[in-house]
ZADO-1210 file (C-alpha; in nm, 4 decimals, padded with zeros to 6 digits):
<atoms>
<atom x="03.1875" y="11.8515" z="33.4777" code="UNK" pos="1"/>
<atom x="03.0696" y="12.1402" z="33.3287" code="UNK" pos="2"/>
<atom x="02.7841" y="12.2019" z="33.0930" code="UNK" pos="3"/>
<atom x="03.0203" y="12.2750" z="32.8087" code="UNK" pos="4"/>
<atom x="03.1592" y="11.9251" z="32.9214" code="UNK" pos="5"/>
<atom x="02.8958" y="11.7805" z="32.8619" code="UNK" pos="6"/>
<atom x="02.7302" y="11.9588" z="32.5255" code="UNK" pos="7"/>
<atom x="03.1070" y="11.8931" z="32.4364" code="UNK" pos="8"/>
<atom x="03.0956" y="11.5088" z="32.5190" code="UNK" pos="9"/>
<atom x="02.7632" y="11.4349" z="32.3230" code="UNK" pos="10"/>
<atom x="02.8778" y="11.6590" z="32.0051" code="UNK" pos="11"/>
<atom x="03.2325" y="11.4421" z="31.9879" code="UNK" pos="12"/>
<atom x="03.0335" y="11.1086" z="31.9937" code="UNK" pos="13"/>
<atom x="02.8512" y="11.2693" z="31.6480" code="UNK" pos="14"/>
<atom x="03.0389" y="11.3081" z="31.3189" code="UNK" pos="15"/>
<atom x="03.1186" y="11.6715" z="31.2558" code="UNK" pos="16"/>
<atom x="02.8571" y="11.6584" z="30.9349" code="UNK" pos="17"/>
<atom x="02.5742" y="11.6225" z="31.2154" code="UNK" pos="18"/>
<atom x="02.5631" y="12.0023" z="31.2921" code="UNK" pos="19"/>
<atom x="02.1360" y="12.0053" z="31.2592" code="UNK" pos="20"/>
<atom x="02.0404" y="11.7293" z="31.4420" code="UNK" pos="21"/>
<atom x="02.2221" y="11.8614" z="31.7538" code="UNK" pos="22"/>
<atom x="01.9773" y="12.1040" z="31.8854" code="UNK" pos="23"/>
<atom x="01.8758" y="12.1377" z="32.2493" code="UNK" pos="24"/>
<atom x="01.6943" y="11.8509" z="32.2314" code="UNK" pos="25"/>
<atom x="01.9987" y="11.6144" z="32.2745" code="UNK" pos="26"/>
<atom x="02.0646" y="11.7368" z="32.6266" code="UNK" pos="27"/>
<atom x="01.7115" y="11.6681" z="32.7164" code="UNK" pos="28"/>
<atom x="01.5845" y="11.3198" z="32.7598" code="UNK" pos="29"/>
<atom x="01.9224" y="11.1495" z="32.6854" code="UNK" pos="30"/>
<atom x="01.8623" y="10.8253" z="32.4896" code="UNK" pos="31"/>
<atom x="02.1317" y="10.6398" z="32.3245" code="UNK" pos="32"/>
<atom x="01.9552" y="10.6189" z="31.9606" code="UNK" pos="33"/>
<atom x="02.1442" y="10.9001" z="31.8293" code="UNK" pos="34"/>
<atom x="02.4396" y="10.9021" z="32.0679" code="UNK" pos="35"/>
<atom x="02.6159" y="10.6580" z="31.9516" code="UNK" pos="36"/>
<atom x="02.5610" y="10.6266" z="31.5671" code="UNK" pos="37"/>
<atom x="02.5273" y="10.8913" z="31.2717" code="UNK" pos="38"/>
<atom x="02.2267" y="11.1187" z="31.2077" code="UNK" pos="39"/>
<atom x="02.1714" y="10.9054" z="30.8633" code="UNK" pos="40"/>
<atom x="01.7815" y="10.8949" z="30.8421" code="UNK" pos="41"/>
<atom x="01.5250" y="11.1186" z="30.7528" code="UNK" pos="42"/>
<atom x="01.3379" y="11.0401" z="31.0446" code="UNK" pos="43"/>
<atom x="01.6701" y="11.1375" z="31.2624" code="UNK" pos="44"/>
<atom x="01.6246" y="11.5210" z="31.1601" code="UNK" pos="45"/>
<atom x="01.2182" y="11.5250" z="31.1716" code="UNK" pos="46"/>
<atom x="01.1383" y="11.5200" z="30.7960" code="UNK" pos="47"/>
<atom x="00.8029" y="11.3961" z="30.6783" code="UNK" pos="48"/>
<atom x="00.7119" y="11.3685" z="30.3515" code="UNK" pos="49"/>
<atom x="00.9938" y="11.2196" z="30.0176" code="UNK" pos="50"/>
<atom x="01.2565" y="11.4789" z="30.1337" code="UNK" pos="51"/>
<atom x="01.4872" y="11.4391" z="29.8187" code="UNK" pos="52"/>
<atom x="01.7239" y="11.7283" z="29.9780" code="UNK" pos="53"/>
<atom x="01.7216" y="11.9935" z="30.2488" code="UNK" pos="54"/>
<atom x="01.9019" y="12.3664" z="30.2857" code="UNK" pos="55"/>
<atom x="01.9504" y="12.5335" z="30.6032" code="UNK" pos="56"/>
<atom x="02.0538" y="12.8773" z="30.6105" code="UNK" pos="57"/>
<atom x="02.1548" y="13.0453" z="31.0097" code="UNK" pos="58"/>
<atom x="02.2273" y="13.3554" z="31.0605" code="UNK" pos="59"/>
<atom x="02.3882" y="13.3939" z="31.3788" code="UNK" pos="60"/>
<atom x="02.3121" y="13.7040" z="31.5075" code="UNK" pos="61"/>
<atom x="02.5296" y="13.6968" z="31.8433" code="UNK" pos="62"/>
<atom x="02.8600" y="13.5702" z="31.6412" code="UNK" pos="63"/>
<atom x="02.7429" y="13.7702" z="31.3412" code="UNK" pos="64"/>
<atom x="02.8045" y="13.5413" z="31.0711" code="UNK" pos="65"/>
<atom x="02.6057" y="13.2812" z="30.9052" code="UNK" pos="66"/>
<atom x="02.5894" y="12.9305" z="30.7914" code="UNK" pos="67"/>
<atom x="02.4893" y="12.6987" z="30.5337" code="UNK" pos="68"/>
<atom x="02.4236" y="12.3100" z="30.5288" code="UNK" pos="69"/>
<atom x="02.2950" y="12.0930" z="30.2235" code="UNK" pos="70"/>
<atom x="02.1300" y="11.7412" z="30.3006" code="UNK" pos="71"/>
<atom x="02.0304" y="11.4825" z="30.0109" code="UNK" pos="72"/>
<atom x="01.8517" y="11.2136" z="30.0821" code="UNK" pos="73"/>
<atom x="01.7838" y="10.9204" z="29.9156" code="UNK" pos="74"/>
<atom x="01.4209" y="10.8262" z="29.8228" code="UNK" pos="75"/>
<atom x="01.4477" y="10.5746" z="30.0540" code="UNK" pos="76"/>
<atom x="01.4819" y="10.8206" z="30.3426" code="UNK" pos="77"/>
<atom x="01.8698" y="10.7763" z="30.3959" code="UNK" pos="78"/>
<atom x="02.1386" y="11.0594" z="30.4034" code="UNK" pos="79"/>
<atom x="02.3570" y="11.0126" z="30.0900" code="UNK" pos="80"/>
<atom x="02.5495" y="11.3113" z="30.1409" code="UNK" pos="81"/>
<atom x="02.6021" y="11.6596" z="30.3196" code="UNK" pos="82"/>
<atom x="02.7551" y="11.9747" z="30.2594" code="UNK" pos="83"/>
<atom x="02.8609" y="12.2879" z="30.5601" code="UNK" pos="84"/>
<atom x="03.0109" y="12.6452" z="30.5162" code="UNK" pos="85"/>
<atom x="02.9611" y="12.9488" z="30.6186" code="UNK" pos="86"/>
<atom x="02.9833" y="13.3358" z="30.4227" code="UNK" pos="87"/>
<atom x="03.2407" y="13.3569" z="30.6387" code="UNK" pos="88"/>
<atom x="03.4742" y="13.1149" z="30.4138" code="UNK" pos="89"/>
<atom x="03.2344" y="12.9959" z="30.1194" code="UNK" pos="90"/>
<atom x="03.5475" y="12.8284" z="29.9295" code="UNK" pos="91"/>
<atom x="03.6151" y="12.5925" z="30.2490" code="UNK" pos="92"/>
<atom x="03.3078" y="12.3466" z="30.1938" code="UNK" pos="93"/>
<atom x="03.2767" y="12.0088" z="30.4211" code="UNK" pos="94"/>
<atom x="03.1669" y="11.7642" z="30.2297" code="UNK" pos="95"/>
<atom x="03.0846" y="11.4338" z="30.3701" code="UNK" pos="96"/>
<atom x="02.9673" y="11.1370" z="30.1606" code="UNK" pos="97"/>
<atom x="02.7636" y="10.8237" z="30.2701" code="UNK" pos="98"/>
<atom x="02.8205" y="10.4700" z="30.1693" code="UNK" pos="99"/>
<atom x="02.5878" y="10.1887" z="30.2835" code="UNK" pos="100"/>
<atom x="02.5354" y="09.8118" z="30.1945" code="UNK" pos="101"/>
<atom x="02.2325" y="09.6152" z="30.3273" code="UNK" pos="102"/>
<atom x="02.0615" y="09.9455" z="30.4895" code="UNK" pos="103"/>
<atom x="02.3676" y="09.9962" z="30.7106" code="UNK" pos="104"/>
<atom x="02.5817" y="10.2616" z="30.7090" code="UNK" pos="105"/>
<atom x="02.9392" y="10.1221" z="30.6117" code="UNK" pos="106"/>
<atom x="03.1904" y="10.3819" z="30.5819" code="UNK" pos="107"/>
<atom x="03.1602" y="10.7704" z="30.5152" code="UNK" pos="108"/>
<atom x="03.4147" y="11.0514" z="30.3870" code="UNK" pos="109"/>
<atom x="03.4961" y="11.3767" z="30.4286" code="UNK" pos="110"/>
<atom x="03.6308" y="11.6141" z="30.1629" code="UNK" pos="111"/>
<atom x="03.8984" y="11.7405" z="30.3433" code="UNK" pos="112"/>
<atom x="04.0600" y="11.4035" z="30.1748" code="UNK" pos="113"/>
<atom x="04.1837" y="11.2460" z="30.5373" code="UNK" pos="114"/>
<atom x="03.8801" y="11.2382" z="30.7120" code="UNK" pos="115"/>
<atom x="03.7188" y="10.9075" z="30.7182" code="UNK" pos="116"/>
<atom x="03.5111" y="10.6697" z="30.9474" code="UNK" pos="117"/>
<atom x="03.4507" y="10.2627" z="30.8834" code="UNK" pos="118"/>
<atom x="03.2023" y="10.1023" z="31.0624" code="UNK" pos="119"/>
<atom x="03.1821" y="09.7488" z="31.1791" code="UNK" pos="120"/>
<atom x="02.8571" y="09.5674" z="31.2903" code="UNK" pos="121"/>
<atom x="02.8122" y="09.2095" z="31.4568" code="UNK" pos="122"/>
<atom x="02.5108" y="08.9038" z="31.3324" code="UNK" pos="123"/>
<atom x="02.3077" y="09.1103" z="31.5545" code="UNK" pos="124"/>
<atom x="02.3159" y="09.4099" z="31.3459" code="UNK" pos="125"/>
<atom x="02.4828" y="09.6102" z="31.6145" code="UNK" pos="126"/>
<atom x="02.7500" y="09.8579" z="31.5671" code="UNK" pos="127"/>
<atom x="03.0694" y="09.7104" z="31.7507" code="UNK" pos="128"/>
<atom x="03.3155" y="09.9124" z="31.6013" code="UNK" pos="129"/>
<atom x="03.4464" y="10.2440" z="31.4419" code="UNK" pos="130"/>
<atom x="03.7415" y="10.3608" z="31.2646" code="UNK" pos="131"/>
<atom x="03.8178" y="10.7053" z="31.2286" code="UNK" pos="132"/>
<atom x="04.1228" y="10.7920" z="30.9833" code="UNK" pos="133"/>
<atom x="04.2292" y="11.2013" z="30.9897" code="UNK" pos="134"/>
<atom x="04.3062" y="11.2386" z="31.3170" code="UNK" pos="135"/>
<atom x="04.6542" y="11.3772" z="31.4618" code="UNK" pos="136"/>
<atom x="04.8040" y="11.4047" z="31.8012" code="UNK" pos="137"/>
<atom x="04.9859" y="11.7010" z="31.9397" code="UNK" pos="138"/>
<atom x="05.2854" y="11.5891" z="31.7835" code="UNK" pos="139"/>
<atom x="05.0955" y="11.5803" z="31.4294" code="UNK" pos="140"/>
<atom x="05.0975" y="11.2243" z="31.3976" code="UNK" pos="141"/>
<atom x="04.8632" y="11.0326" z="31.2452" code="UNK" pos="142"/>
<atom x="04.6422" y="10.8782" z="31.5056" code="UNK" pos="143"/>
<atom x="04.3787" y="10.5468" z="31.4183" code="UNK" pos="144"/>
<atom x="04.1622" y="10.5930" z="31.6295" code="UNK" pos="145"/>
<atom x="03.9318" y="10.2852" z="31.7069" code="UNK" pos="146"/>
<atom x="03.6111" y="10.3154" z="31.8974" code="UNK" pos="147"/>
<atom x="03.4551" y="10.0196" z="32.0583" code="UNK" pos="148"/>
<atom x="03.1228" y="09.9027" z="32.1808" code="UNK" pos="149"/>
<atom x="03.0063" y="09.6732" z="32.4477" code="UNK" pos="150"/>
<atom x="02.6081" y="09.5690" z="32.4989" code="UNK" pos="151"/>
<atom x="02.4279" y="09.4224" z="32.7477" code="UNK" pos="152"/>
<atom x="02.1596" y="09.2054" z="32.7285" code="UNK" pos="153"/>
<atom x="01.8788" y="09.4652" z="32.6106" code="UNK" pos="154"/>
<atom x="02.1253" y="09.5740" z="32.3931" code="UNK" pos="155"/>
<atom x="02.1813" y="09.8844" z="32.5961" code="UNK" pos="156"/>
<atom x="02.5747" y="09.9975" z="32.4829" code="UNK" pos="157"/>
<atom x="02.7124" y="10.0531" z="32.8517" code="UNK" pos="158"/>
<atom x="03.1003" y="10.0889" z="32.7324" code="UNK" pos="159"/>
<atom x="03.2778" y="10.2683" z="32.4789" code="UNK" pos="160"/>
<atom x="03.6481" y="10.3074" z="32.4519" code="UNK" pos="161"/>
<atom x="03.8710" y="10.4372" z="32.1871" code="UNK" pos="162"/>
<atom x="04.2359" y="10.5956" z="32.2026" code="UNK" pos="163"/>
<atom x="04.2006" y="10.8132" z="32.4911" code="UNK" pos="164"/>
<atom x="03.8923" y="10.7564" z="32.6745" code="UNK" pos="165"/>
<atom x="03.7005" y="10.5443" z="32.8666" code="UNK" pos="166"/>
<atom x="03.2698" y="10.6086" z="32.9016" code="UNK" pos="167"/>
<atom x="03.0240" y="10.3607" z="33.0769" code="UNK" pos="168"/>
<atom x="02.6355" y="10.3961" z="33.1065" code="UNK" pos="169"/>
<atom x="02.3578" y="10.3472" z="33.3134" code="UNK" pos="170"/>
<atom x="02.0396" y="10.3901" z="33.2040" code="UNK" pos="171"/>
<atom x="01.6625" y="10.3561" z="33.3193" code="UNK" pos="172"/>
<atom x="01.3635" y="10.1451" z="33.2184" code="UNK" pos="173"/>
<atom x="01.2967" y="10.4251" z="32.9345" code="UNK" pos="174"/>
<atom x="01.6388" y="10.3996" z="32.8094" code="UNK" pos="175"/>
<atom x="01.7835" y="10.7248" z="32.9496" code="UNK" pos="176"/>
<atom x="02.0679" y="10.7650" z="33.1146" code="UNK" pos="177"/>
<atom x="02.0919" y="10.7929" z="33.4606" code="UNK" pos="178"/>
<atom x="02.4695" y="10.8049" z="33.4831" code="UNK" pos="179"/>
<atom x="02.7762" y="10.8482" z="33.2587" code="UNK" pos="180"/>
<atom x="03.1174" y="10.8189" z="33.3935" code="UNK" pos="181"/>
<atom x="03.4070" y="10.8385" z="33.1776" code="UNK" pos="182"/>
<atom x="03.8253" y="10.9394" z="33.2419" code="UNK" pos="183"/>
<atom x="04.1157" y="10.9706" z="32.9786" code="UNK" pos="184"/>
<atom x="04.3836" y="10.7279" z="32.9534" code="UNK" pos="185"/>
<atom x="04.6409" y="11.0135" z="32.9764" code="UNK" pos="186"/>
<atom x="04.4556" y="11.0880" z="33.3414" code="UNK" pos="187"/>
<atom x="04.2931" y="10.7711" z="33.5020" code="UNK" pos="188"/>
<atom x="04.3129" y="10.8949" z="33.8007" code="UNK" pos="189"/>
<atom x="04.0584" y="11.1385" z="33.7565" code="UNK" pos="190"/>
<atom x="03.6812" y="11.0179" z="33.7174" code="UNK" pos="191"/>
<atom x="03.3910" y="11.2082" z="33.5705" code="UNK" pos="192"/>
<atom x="03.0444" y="11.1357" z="33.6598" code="UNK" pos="193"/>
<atom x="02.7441" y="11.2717" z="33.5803" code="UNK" pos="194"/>
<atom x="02.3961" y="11.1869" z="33.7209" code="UNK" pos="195"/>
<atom x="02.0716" y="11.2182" z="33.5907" code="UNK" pos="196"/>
<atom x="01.7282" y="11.2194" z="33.7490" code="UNK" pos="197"/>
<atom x="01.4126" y="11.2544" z="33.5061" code="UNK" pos="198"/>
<atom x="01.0503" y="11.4212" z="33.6346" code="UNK" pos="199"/>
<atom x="00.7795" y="11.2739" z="33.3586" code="UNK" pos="200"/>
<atom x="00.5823" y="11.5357" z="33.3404" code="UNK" pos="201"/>
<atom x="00.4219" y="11.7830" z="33.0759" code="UNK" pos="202"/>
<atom x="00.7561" y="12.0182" z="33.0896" code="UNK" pos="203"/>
<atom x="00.9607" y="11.7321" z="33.0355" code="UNK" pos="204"/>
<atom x="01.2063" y="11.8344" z="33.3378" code="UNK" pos="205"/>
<atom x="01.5007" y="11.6656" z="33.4442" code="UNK" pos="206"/>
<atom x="01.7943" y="11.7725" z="33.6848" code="UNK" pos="207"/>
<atom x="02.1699" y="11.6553" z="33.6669" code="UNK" pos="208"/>
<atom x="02.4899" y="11.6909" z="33.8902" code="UNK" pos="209"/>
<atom x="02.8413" y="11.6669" z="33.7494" code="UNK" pos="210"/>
<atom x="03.1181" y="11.5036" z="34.0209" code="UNK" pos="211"/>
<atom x="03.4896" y="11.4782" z="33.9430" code="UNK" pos="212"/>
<atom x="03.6536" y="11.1896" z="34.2032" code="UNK" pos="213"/>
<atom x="03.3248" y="11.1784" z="34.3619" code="UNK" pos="214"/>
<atom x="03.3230" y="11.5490" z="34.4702" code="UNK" pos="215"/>
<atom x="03.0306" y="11.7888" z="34.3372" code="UNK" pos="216"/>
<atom x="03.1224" y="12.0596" z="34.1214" code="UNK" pos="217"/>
<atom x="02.8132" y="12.1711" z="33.9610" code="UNK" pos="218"/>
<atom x="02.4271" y="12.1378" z="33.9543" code="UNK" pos="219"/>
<atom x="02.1792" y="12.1723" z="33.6979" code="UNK" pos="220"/>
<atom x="01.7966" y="12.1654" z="33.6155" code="UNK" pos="221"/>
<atom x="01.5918" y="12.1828" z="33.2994" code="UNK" pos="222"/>
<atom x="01.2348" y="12.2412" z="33.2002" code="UNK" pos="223"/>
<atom x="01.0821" y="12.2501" z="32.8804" code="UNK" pos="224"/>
<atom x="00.7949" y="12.2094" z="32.6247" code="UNK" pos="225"/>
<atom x="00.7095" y="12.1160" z="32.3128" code="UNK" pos="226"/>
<atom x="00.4569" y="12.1995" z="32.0253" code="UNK" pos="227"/>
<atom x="00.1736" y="11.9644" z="31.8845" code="UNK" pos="228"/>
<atom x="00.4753" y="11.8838" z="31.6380" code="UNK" pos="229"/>
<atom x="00.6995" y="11.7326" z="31.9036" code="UNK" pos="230"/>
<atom x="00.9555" y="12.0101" z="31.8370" code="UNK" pos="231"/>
<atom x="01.0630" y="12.2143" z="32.1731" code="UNK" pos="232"/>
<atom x="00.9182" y="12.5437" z="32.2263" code="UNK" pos="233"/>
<atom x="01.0922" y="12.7018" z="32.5421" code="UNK" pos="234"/>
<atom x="01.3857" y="12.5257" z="32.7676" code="UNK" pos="235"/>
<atom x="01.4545" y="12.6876" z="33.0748" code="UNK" pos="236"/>
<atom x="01.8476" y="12.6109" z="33.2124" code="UNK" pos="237"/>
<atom x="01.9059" y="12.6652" z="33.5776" code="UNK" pos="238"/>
<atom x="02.2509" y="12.6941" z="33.6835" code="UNK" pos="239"/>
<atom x="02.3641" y="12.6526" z="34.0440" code="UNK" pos="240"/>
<atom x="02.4856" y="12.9962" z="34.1204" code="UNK" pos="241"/>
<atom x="02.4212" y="13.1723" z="33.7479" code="UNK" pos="242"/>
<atom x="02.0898" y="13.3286" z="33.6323" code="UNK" pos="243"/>
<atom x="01.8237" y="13.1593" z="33.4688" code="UNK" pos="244"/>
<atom x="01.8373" y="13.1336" z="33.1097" code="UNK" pos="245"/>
<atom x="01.5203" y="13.0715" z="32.8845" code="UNK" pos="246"/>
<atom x="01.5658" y="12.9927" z="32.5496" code="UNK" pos="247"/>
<atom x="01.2570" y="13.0168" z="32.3132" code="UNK" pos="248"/>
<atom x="01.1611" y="12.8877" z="31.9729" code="UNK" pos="249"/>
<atom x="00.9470" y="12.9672" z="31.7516" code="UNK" pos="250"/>
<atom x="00.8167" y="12.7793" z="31.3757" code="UNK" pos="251"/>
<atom x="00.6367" y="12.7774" z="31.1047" code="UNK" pos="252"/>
<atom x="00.5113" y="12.4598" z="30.9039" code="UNK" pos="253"/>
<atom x="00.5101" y="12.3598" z="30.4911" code="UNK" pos="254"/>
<atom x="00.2150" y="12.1398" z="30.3905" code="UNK" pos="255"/>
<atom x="00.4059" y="11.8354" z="30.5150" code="UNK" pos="256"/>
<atom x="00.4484" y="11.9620" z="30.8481" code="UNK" pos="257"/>
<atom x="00.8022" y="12.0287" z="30.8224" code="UNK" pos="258"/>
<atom x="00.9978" y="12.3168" z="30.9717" code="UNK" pos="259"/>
<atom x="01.0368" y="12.6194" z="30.7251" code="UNK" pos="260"/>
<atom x="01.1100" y="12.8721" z="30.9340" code="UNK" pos="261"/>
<atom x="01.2854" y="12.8947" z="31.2686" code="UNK" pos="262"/>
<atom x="01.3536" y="13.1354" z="31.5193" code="UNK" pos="263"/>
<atom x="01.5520" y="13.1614" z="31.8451" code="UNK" pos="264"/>
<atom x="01.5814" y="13.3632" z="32.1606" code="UNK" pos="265"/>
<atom x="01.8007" y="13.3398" z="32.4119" code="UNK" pos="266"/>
<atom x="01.6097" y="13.5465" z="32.7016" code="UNK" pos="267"/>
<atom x="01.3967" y="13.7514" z="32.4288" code="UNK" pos="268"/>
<atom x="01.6875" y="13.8265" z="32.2583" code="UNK" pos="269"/>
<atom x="01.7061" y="13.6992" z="31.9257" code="UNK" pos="270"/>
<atom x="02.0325" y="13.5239" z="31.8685" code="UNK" pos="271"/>
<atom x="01.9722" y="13.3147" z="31.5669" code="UNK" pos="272"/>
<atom x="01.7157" y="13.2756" z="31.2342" code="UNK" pos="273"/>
<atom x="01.7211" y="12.9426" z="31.0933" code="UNK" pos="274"/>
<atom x="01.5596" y="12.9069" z="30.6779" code="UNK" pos="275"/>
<atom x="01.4359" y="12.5407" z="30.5680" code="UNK" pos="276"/>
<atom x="01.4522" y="12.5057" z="30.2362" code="UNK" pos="277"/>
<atom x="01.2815" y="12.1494" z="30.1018" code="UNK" pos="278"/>
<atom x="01.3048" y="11.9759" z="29.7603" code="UNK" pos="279"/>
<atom x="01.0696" y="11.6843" z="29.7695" code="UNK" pos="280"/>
<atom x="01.0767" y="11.3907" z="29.5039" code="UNK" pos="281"/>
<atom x="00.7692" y="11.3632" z="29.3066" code="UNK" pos="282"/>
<atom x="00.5919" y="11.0410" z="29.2167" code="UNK" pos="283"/>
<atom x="00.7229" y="11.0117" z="28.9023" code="UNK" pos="284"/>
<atom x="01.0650" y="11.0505" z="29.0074" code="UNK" pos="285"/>
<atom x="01.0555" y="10.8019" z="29.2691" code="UNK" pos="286"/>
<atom x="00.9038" y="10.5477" z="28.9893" code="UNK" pos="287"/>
<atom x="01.1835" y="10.6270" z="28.7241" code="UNK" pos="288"/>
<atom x="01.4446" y="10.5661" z="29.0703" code="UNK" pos="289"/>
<atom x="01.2717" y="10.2225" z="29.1258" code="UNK" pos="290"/>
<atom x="01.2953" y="10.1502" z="28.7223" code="UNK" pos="291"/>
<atom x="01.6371" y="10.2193" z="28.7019" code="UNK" pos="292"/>
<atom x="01.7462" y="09.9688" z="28.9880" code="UNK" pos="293"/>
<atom x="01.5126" y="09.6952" z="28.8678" code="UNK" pos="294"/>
<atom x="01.7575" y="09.7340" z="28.4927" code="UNK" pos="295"/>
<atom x="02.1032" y="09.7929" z="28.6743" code="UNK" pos="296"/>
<atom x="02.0364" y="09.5457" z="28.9692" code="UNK" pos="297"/>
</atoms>
């Protein structure tokens, strides 16, 4: 399995609204928290502070164009709804909305007017199901496609399957994985596997090695760090049989330690330039919010 396999594999387990949480740090220490549910919570894209709504602007310098994405949050810290286009088609706007009862996320929609995921938790709180409506086949048929969970007992999901794949997990003490190995229903013959083996140290290294039917076909390794602020500073990527590639970061902080300002370098080239724009809600805001559900409620 390659590594496009794999960035490939954790991106379609996100909703396609989920474009800022999936940095480089989702291929590092692979946890499950975020894999398998939606970027909803403030927390999930390392705000501090009562984020009220977020803008990032990228220019991509390497594809040349360059990208927009609104967040609002709710005071409550949840994502109510997002927004993504680029300058490269400003009329096409994704829209997703966010619709929750109890704290959980129950269903969300897209604007496109098809898309559309439903969400289905057991007593335990744990998501068990998902329905995704929009989806077409090759013949251009309408496809439901229904992803399922299964737990063990430390409520660790080690199975998912939906219309044309099967995934299981294994994971370590610290919840990462240590294996995922996965085939398509079209194909079952054919088995992926990927291993993982974790070195907790400073750098944060881990290696991998990707098998199809049991037979190697690629190796990797990874190093990296991090700033006082948790976010990751450099990540070297070591390729069996390519040259090394470091990729660097580099921030700067508002008053409530969140990111303003972020660049990127891909081997001290600079490939991208990412602008955080933050509205925050103010006290009095928040206290009008809280007297208008005490009347309607």
């Amino acid at each position: 399995m390659t590594m496009l396999r794999i960035i490939l594999f954790i991106i379609g387990l996100l909703s396609s609204s989920s474009v800022f949480s999936q940095e480089t740090e989702s291929l590092l220490y692979l946890k499950q928290e975020l894999l398998f549910r939606e970027p909803i919570l403030k927390k999930d894209y390392k705000l501090h502070g009562l984020v009220k709504s977020l803008k990032i602007t990228t220019n991509h310098y390497e594809n040349n164009f360059v990208s927009y994405q609104n967040l609002y949050f709710s005071k409550e810290g949840f994502l109510t709804k997002s927004e993504y286009y680029t300058n490269l088609d400003k009329k096409h706007i994704v829209v997703t909305v966010y619709n929750y009862q109890n704290s959980k996320l129950m269903y969300l929609v897209e604007s496109n007017g098809t898309g559309k995921k439903v969400f289905y938790y057991d007593n335990m709180n744990r998501l068990i199901k998902e329905i995704s409506y929009g989806k077409y086949n090759e013949n251009k048929d309408e496809v439901e496609n229904i992803k399922e969970f299964v737990y063990n007992s430390k409520n660790q999901i080690i199975k998912t399957t939906d219309y044309d794949k099967v995934s299981e997990f294994i994971y370590d003490t610290s919840d990462r994985f240590t294996q995922i190995k996965y085939f398509y229903v079209s194909d079952p013959d054919e088995i992926f596997t990927d291993k993982f083996n974790y070195q907790d140290n400073k750098n944060h290294s881990y290696s991998s090695v990707s098998m199809k039917n049991g037979v190697i076909i690629s190796r990797y390794r990874y190093k990296s760090n991090y700033d006082e602020k948790n976010n990751i500073t450099d990540l070297e990527t070591e390729t069996e049989g390519m040259p090394l590639k470091v990729e660097k970061n580099v921030y700067m902080y508002d008053s409530q330690d969140n990111i303003s300002k972020k660049e990127t370098y891909h081997n001290d080239k600079k490939v991208s330039l990412q602008i955080y724009s933050i509205n925050y809600y103010t006290s009095d805001s928040v206290e009008d919010e809280n007297l208008q559900e005490v009347i309607f409620n």
